[in-house]
PDB file of N, CA, C and O in Angstrom:
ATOM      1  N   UNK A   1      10.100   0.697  -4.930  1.00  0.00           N
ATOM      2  CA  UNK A   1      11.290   0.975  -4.144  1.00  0.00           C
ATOM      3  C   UNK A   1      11.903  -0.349  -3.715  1.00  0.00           C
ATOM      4  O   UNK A   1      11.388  -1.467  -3.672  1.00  0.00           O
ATOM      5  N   UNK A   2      13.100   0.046  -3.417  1.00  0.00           N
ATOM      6  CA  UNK A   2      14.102  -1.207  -3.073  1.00  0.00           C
ATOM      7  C   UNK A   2      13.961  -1.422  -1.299  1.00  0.00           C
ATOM      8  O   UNK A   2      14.154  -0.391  -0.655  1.00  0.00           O
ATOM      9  N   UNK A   3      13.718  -2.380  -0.698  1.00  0.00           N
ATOM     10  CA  UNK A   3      13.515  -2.510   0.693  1.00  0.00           C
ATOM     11  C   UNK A   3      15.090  -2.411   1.334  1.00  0.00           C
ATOM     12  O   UNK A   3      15.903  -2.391   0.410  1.00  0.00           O
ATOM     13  N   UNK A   4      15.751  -2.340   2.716  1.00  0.00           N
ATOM     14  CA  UNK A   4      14.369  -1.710   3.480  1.00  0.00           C
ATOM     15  C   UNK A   4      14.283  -0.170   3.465  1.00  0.00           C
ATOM     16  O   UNK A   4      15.069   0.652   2.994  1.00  0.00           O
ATOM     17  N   UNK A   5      12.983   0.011   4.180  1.00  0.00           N
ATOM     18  CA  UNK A   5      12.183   1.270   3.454  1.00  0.00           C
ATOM     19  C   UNK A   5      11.485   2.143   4.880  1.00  0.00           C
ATOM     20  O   UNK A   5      10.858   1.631   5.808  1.00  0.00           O
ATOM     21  N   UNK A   6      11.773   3.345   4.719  1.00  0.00           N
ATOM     22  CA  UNK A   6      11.016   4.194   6.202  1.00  0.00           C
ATOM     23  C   UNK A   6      10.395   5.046   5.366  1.00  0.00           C
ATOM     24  O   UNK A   6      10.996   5.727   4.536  1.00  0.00           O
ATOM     25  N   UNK A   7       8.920   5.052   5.574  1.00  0.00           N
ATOM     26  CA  UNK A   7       8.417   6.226   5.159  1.00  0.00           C
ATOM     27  C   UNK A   7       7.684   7.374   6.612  1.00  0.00           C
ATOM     28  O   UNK A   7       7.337   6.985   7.728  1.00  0.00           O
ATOM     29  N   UNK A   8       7.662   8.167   6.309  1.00  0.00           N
ATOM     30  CA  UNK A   8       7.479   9.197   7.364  1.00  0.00           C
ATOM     31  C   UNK A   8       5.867   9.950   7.101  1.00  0.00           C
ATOM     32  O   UNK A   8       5.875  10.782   6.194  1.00  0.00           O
ATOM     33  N   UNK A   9       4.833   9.784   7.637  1.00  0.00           N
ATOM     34  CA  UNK A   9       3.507   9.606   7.443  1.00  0.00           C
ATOM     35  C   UNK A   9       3.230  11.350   7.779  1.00  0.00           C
ATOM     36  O   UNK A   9       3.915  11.950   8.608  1.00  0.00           O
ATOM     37  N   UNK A  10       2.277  11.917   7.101  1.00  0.00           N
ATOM     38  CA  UNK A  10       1.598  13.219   7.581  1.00  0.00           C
ATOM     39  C   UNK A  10       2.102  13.394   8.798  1.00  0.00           C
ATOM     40  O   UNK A  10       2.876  14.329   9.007  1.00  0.00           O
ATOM     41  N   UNK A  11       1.627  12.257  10.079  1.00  0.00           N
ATOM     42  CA  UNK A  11       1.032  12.528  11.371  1.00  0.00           C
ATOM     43  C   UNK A  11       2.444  12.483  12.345  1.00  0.00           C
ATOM     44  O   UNK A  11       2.538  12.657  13.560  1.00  0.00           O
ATOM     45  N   UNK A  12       3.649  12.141  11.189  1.00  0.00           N
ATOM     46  CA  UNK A  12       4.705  12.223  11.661  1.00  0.00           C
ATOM     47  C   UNK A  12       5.062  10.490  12.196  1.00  0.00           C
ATOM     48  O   UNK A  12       6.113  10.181  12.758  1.00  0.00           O
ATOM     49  N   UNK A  13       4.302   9.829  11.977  1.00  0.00           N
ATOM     50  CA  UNK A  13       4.296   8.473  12.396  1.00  0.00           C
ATOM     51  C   UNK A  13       5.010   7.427  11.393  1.00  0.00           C
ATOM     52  O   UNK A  13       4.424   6.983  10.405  1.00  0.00           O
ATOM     53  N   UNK A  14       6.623   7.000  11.820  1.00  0.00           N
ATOM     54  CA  UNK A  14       7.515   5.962  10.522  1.00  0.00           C
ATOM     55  C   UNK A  14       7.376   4.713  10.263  1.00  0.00           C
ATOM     56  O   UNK A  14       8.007   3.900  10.938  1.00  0.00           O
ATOM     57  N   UNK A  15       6.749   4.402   9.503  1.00  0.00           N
ATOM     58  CA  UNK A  15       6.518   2.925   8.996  1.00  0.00           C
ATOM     59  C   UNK A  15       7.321   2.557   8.570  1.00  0.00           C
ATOM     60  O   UNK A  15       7.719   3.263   7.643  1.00  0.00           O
ATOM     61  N   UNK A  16       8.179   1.249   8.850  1.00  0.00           N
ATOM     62  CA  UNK A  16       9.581   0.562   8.394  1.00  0.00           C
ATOM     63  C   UNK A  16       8.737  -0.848   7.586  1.00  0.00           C
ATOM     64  O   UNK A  16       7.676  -1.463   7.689  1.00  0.00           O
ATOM     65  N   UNK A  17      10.157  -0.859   6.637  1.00  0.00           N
ATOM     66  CA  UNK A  17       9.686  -2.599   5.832  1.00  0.00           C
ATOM     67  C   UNK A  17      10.690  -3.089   5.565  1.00  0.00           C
ATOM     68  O   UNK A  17      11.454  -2.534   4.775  1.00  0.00           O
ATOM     69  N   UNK A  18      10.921  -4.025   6.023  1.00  0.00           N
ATOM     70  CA  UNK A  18      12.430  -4.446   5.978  1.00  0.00           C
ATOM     71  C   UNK A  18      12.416  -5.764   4.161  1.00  0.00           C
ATOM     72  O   UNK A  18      13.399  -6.382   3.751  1.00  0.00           O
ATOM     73  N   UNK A  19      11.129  -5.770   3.580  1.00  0.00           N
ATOM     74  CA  UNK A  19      10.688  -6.254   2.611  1.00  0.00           C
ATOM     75  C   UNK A  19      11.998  -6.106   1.383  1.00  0.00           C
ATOM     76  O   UNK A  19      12.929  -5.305   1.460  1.00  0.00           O
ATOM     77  N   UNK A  20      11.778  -7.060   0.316  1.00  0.00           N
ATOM     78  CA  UNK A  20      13.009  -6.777  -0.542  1.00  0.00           C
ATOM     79  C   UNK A  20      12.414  -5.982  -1.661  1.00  0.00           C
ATOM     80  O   UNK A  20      13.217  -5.385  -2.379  1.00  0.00           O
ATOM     81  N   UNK A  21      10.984  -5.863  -1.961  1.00  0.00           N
ATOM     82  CA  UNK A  21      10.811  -5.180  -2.853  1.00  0.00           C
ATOM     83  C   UNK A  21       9.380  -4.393  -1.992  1.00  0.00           C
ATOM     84  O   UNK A  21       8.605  -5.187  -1.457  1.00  0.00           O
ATOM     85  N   UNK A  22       9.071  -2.959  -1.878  1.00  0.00           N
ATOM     86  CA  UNK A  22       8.185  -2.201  -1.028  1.00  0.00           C
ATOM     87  C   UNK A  22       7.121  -1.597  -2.345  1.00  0.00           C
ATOM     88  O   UNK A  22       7.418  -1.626  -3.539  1.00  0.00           O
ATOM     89  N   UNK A  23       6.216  -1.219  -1.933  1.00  0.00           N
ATOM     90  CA  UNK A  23       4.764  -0.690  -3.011  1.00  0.00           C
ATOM     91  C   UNK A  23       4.509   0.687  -2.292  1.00  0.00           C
ATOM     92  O   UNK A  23       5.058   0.641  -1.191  1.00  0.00           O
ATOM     93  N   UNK A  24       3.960   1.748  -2.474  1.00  0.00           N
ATOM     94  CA  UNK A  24       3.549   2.715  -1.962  1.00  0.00           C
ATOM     95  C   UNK A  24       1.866   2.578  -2.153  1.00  0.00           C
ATOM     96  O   UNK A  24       1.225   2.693  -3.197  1.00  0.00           O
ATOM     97  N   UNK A  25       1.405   2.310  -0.863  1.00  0.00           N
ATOM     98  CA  UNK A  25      -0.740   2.733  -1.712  1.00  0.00           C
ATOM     99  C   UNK A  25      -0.870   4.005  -2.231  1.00  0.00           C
ATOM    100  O   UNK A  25      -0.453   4.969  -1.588  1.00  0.00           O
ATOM    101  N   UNK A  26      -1.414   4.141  -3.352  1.00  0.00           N
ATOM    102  CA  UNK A  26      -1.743   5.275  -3.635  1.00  0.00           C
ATOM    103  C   UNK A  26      -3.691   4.896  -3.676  1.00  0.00           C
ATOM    104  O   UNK A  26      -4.518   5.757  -3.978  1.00  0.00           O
ATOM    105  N   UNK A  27      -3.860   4.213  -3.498  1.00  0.00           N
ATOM    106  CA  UNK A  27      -5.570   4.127  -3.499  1.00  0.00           C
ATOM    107  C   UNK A  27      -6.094   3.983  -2.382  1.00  0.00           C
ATOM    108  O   UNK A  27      -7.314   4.106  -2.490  1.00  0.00           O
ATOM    109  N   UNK A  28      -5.680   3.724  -1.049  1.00  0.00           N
ATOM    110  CA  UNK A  28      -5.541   3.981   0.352  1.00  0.00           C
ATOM    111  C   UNK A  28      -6.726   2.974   0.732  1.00  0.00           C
ATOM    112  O   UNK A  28      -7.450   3.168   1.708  1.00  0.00           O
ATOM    113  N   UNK A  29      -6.833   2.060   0.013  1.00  0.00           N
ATOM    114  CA  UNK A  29      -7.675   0.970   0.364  1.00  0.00           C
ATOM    115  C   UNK A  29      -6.691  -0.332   0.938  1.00  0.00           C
ATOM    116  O   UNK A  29      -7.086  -1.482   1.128  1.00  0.00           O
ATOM    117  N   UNK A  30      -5.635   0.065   1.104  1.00  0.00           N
ATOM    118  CA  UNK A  30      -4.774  -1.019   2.286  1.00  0.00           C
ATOM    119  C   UNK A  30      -4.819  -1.337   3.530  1.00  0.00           C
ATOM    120  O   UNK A  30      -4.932  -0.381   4.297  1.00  0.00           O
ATOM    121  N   UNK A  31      -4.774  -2.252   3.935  1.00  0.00           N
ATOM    122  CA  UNK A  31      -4.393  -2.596   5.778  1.00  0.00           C
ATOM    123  C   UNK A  31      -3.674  -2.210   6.237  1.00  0.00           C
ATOM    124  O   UNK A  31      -3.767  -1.949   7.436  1.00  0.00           O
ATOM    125  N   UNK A  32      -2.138  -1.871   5.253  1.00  0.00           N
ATOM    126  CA  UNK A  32      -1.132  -1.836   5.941  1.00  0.00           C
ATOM    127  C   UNK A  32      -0.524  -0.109   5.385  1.00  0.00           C
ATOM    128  O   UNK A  32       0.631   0.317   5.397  1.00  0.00           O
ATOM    129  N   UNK A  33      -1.901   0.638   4.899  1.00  0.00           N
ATOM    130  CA  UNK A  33      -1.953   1.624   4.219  1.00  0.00           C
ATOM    131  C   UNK A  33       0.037   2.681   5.510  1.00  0.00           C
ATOM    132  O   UNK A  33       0.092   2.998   6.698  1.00  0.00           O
ATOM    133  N   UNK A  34       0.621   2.745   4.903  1.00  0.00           N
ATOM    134  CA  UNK A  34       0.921   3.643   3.490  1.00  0.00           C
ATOM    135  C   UNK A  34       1.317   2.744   2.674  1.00  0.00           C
ATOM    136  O   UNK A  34       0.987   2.987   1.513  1.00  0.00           O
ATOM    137  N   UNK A  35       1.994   1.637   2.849  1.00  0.00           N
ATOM    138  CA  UNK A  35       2.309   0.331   1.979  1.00  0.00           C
ATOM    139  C   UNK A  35       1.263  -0.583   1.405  1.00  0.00           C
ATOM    140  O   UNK A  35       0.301  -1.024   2.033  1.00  0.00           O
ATOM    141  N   UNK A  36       1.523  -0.800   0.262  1.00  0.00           N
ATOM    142  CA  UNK A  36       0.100  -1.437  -0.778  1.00  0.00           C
ATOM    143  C   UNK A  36       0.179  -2.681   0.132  1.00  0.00           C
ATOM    144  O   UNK A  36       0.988  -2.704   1.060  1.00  0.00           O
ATOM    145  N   UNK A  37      -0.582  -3.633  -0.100  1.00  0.00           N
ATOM    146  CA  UNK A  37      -1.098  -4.717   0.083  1.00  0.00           C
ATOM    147  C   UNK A  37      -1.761  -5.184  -0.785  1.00  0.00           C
ATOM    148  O   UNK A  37      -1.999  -6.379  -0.604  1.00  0.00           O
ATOM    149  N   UNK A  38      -2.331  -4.596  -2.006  1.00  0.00           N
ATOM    150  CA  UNK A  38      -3.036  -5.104  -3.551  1.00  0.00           C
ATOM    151  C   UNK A  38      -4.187  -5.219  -3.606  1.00  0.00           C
ATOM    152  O   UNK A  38      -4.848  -5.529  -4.597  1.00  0.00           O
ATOM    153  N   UNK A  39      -4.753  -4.858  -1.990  1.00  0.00           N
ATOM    154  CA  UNK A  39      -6.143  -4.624  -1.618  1.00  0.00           C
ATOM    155  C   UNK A  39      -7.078  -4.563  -2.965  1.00  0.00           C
ATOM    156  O   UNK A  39      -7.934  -5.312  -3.434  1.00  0.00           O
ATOM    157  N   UNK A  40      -6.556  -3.432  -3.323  1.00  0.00           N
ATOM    158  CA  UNK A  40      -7.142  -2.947  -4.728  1.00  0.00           C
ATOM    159  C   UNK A  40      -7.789  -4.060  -5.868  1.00  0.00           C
ATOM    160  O   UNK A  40      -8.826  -4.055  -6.531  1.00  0.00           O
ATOM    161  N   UNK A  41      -6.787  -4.889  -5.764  1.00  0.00           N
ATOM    162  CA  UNK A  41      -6.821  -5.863  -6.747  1.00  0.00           C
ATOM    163  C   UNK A  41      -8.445  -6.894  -6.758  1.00  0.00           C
ATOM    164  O   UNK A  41      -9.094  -7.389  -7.680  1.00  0.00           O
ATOM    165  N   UNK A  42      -8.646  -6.874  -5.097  1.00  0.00           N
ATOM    166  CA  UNK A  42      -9.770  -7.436  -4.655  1.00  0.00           C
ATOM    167  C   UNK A  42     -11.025  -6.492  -4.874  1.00  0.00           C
ATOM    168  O   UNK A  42     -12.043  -7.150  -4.657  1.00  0.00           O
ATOM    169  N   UNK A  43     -11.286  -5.307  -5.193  1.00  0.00           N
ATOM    170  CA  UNK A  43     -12.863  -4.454  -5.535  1.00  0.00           C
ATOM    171  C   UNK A  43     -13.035  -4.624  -6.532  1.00  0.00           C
ATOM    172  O   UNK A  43     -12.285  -4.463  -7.495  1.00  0.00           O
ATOM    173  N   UNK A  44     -14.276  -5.058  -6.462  1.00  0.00           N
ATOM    174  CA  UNK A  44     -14.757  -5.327  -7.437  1.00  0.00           C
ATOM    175  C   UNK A  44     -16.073  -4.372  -7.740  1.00  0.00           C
ATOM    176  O   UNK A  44     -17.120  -4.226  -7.109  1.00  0.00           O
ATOM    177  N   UNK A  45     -15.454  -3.624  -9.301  1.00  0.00           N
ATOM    178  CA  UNK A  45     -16.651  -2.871  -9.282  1.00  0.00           C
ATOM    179  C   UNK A  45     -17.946  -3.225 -10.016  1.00  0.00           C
ATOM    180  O   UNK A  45     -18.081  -4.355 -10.485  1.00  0.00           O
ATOM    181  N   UNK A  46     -19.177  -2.034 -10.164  1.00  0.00           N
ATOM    182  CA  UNK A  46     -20.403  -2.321 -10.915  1.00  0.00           C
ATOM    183  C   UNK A  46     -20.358  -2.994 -12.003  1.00  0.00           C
ATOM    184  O   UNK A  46     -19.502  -2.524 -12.753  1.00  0.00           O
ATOM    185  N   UNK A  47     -21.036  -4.125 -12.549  1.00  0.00           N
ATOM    186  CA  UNK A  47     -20.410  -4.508 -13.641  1.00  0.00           C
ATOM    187  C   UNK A  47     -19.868  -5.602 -13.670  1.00  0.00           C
ATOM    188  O   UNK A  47     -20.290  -6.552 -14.329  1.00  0.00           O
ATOM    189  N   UNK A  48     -18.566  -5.615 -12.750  1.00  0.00           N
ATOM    190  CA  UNK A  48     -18.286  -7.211 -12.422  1.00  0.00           C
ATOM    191  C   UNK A  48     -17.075  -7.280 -12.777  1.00  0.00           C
ATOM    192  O   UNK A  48     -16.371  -8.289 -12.781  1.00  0.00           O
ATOM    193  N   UNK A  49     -16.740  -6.028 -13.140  1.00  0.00           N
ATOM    194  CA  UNK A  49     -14.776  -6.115 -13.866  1.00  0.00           C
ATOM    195  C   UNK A  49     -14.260  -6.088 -12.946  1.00  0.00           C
ATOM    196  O   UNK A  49     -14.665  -5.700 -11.850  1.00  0.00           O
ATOM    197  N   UNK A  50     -12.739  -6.722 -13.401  1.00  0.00           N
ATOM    198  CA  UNK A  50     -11.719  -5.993 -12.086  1.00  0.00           C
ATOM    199  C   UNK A  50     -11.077  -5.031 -12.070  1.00  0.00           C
ATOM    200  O   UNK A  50     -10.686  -4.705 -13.190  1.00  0.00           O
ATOM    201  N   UNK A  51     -10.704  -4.250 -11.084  1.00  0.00           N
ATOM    202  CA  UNK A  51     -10.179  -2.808 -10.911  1.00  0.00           C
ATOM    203  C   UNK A  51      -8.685  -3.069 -11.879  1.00  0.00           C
ATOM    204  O   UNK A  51      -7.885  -2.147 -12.041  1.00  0.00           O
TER     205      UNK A  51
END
């Protein structure tokens, strides 16, 4: 998505990003979960690959 960006959470709670380009987490391993952070990018699984 193109920033800026409101998303409106289950709990009814709006997260704004005034960012120029926004990510959605879909793997909910973010900080700043509903917005990615690339968290993801950092697990490392069994094995030793990267996600």
């Amino acid at each position: 998505m193109d920033g800026p960006v409101e998303l409106v959470t289950e709990d009814g709670t709006v997260v704004r990003s005034d960012r120029v380009v926004v990510a959605v987490c879909a793997c909910r391993r973010s900080k700043r979960f509903p917005l990615c952070d690339t968290s993801h990018r950092r697990r490392v699984r069994r094995g030793g690959s990267q996600e």
